[in-house]
C-alpha positions as CSV (number, residue, x, y, z in Angstrom):
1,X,0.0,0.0,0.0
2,X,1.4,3.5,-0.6
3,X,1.4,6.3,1.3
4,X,-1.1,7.8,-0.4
5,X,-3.5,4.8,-0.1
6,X,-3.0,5.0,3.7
7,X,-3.8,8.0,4.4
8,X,-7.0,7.7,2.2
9,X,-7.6,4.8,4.3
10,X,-7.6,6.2,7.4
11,X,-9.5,9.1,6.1
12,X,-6.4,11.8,6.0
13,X,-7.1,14.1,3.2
14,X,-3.9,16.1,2.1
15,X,-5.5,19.6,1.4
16,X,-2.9,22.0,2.9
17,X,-0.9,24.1,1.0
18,X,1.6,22.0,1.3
19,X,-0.1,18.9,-0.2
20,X,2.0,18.9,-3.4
21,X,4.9,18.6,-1.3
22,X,3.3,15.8,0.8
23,X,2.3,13.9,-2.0
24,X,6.3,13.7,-3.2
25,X,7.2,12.7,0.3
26,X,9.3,10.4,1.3
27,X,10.7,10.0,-2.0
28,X,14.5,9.3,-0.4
29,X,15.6,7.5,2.7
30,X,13.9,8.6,5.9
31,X,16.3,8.8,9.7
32,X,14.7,8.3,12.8
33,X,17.1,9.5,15.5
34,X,17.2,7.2,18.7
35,X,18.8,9.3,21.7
36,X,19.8,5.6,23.6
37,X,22.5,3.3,22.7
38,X,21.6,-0.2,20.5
39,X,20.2,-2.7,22.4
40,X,18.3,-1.0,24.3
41,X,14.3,-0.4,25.2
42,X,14.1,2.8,22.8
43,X,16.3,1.1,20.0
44,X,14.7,-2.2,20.1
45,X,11.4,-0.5,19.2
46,X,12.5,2.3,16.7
47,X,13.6,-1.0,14.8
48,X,11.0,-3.2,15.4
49,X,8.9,-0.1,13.9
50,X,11.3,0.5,10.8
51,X,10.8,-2.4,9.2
52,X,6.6,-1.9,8.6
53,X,7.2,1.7,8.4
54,X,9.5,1.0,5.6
55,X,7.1,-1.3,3.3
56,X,4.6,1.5,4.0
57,X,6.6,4.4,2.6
58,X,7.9,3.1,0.1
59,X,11.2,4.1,1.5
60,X,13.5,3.1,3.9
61,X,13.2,4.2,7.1
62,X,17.2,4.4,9.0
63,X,17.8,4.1,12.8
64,X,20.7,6.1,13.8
65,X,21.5,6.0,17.3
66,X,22.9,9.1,18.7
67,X,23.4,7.8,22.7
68,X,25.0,10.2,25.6
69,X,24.2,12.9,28.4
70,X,21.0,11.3,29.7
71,X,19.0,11.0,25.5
72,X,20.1,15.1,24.8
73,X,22.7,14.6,22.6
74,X,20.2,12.8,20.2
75,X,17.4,15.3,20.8
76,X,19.5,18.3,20.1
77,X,20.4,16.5,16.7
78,X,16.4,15.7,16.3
79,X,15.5,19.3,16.9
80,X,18.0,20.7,15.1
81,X,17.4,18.6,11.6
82,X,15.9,20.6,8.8
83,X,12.3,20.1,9.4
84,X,11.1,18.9,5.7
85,X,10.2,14.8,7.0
86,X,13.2,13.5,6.2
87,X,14.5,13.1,10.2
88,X,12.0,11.7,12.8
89,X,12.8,11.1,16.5
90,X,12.0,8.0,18.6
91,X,10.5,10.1,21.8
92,X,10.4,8.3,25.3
93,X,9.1,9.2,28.2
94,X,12.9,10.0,29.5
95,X,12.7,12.9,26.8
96,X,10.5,14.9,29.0
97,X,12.0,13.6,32.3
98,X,15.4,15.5,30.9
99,X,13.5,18.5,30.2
100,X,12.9,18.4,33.8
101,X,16.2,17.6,34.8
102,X,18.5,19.3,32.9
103,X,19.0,23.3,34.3
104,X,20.8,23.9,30.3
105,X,19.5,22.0,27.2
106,X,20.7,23.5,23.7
107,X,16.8,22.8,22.7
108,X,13.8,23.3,23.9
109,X,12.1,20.3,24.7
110,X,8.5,20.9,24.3
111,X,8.6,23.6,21.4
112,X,11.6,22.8,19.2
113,X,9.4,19.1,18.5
114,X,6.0,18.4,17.5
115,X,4.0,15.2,17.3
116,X,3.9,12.7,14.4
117,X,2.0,10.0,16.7
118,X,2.1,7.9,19.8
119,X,3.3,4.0,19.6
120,X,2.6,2.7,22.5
121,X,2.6,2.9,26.3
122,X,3.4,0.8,29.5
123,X,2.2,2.3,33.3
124,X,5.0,1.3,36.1
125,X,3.6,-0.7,39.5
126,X,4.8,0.2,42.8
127,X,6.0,-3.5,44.6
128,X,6.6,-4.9,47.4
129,X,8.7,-7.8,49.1
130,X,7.0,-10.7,49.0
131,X,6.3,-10.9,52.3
132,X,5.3,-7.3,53.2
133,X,2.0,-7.1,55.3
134,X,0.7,-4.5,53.5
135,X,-1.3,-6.0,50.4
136,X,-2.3,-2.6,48.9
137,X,-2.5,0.9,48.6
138,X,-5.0,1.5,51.3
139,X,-2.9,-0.4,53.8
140,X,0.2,1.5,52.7
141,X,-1.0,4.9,53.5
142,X,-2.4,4.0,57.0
143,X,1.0,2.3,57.4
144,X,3.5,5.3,56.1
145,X,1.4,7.8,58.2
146,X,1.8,5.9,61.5
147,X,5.5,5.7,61.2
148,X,6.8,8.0,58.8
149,X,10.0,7.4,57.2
150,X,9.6,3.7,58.5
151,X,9.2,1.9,55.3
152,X,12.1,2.2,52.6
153,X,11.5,2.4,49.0
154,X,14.6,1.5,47.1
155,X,15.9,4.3,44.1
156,X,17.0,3.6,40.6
157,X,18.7,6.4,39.0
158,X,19.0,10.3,40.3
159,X,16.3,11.6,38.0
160,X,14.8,8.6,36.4
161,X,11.1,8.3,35.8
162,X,10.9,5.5,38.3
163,X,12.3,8.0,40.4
164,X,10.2,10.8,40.0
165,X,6.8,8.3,40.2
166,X,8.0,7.3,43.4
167,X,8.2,10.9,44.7
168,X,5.0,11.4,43.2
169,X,3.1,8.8,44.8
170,X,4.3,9.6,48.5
171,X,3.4,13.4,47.9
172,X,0.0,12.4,46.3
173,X,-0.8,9.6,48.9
174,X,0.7,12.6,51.3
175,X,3.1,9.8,53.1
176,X,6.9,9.7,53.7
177,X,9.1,7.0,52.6
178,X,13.0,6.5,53.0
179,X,14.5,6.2,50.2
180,X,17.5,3.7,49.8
181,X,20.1,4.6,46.4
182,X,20.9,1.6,43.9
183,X,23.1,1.6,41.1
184,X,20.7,-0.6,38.5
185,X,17.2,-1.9,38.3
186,X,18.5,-5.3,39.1
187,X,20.3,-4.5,42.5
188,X,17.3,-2.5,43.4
189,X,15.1,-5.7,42.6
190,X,16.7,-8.2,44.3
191,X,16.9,-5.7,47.5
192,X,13.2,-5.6,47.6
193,X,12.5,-9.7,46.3
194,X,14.7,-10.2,49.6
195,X,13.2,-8.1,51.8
196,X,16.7,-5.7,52.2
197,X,13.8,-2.7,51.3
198,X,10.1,-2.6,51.2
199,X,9.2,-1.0,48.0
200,X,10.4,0.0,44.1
201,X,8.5,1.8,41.7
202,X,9.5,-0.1,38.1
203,X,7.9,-0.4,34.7
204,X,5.6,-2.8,34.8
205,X,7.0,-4.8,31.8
206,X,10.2,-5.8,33.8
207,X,8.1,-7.3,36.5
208,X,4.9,-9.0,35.6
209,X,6.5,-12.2,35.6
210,X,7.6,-11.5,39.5
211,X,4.3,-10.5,40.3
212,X,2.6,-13.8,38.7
213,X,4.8,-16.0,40.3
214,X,4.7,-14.7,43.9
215,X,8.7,-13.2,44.3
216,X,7.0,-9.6,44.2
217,X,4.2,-8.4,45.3
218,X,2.1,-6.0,43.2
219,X,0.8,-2.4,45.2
220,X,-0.7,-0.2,43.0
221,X,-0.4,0.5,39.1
222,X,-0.1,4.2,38.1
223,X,-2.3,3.8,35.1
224,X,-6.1,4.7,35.7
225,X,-7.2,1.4,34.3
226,X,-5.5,-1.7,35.6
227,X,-2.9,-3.6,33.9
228,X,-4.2,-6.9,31.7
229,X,-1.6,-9.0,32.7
230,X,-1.9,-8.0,35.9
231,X,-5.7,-7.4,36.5
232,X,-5.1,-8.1,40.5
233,X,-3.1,-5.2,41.1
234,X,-5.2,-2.2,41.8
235,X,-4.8,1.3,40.6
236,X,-4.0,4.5,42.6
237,X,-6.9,5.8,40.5
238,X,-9.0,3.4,41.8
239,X,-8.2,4.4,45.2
240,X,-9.3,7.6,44.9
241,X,-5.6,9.3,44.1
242,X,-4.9,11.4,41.1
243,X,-2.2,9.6,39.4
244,X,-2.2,8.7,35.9
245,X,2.0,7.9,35.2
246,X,3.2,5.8,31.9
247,X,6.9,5.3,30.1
248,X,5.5,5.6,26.4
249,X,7.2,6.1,22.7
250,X,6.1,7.7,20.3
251,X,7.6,9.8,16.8
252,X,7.9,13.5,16.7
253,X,9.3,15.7,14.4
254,X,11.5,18.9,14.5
255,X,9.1,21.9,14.9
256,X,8.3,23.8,11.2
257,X,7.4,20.6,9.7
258,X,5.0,20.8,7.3
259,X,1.5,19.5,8.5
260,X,0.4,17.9,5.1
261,X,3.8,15.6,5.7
262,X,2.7,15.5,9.7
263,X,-0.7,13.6,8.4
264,X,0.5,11.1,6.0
265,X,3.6,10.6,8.3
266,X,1.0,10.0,11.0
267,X,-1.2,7.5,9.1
268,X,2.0,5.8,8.0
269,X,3.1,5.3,11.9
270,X,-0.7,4.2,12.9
271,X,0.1,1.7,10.1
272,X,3.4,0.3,11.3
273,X,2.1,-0.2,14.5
274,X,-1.3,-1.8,13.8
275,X,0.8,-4.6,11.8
276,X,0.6,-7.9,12.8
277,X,4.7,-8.6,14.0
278,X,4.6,-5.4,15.6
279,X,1.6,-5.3,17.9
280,X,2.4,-8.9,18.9
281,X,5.7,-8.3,19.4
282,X,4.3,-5.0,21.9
283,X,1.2,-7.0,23.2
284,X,3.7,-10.0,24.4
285,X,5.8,-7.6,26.2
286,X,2.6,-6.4,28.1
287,X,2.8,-2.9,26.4
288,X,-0.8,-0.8,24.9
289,X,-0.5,0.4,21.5
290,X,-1.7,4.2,21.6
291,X,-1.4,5.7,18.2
292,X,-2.4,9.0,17.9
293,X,-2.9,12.0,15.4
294,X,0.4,14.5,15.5
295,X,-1.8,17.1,17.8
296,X,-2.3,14.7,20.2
297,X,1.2,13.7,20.8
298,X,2.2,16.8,20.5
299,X,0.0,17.9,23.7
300,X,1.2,14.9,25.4
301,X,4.7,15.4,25.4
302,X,4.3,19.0,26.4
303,X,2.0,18.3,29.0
304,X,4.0,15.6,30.8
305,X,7.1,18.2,30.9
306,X,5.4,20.3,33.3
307,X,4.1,17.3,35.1
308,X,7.5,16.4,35.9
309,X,8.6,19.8,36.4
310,X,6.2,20.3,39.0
311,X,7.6,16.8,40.7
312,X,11.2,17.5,40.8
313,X,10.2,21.0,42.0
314,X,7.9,19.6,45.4
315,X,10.2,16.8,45.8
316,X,13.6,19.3,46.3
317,X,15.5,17.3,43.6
318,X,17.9,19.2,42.1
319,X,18.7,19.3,38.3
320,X,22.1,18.4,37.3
């Protein structure tokens, strides 16, 4: 199917004024920018997402990875690329987490991009040893408030979205919890599976399996509705709290870039991720495919910035 086709499909029309210049596009070799290292979370699905991409344009669709100082090294390249739809960028959730982070960035992370569409998005779980006595989120709040600072919540990264959840559920649940430093997910893991500290906030892909087979114990998932894989595990929203926290990816595009390409980029990505090898490989790994038009995204990603803003801020973290 070309590009053309798809958007007809999904009922795009090209009308702008710049449609002509739509209606070439891609008609060369398109880069999406990855801001993390191969191998990784980011990387893996920028590729996974190539390949469909590239049957649908027509063209193919290159994964650079420009790694290093936290994912700004690649944004700065993303946001600085001429803005005709020949350079995408792989967003993550950490992309507005740095915006928060960072006191300096040569961009700027909310205005400098703008959406093509969402890909997919995964909410994180606060757990628990195995053996803790509390059971959920209820019986966590009554506990933290009769001894405060009492239970310990181990810490993954100065800065990292686990990081920041876990500061924003004590301040929304309005409880203190003592926080414990790890260098890696793993360590931080096996400190709470052996009962070395009570609680981690992690994404929820990395421990489903834990929580199925009884070495963690799920608390509360930070998405409104509850996980499928992990339907037992109640939500914060459920509970009464206003907490609605995801890691997510998604495309976006250096600011200026023509809306007319924006649409047929977007119905191109919607595609890709609708195909069958791509939202099995997704659905196995637990994730929720959330494509979205390129305004959507766009207020997504601008949003969450001064969500996380607002968390470092109440939480005293300072930026680096």
């Amino acid at each position: 199917m070309t590009l053309r086709n798809t958007a007809a499909a999904l009922g795009l029309a090209l009308t702008s004024a710049g449609a002509v210049w739509a209606e070439d596009w891609p008609d060369r070799a398109v880069d999406m920018i990855v801001a993390y290292g191969a191998g990784g979370g980011t990387d893996t699905i920028a590729r996974q997402l190539a390949e469909p991409l590239s049957d649908i344009l027509g063209q193919p669709v290159v994964v650079k990875n420009l790694a290093g100082a936290g994912g700004t090294i690649g944004a700065a390249a993303a946001a600085g690329a001429d803005p005709d739809g020949y350079t995408l960028y792989m967003m993550a959730a950490g992309h507005t987490v740095a915006a928060a982070m960072y006191k300096e960035l040569p961009y700027d992370p909310g205005e400098d991009f703008v959406g093509v569409s969402g890909i997919a998005t995964m909410p994180l779980v606060l757990i628990a040893r195995p053996d803790a006595e509390i059971d959920n989120i209820e019986e966590l709040v009554t506990t933290a408030k009769a001894d405060p600072g009492g239970l310990t919540i181990a810490s993954v990264g100065i800065g990292s979205t686990q990081h920041l959840t876990a500061a924003l559920i004590a301040s929304e649940l309005g409880i203190e919890l003592l926080e414990i430093p790890y260098a890696k997910t793993p360590e931080g893991l096996a400190a709470v599976m052996s009962g070395e500290v009570d609680f981690m906030v992690e994404v929820a892909s990395t421990v489903i399996g834990q929580i199925g087979s009884g070495d963690l114990k799920g608390i509360g998932v930070t998405s409104p509705e509850p996980h499928p894989a992990i339907p037992e595990v109640g939500t914060f929203a459920s509970a009464g709290y206003d907490l609605d926290v995801s890691t997510w990816y998604g495309v976006a595009a250096p600011a200026g870039t023509d809306e007319a390409i924006l649409s047929a980029a977007s119905a191109a990505v919607a595609e890709a991720v609708g195909s069958e090898t791509f939202a099995t490989s997704l659905g196995e790994r637990g994730f929720i495919l959330s494509p979205s038009s390129p305004e959507a995204f766009t207020q997504k990603f601008r949003d969450a910035i001064g969500v996380w803003q607002k968390v470092r801020e109440d939480a005293g973290i300072e930026q680096n």
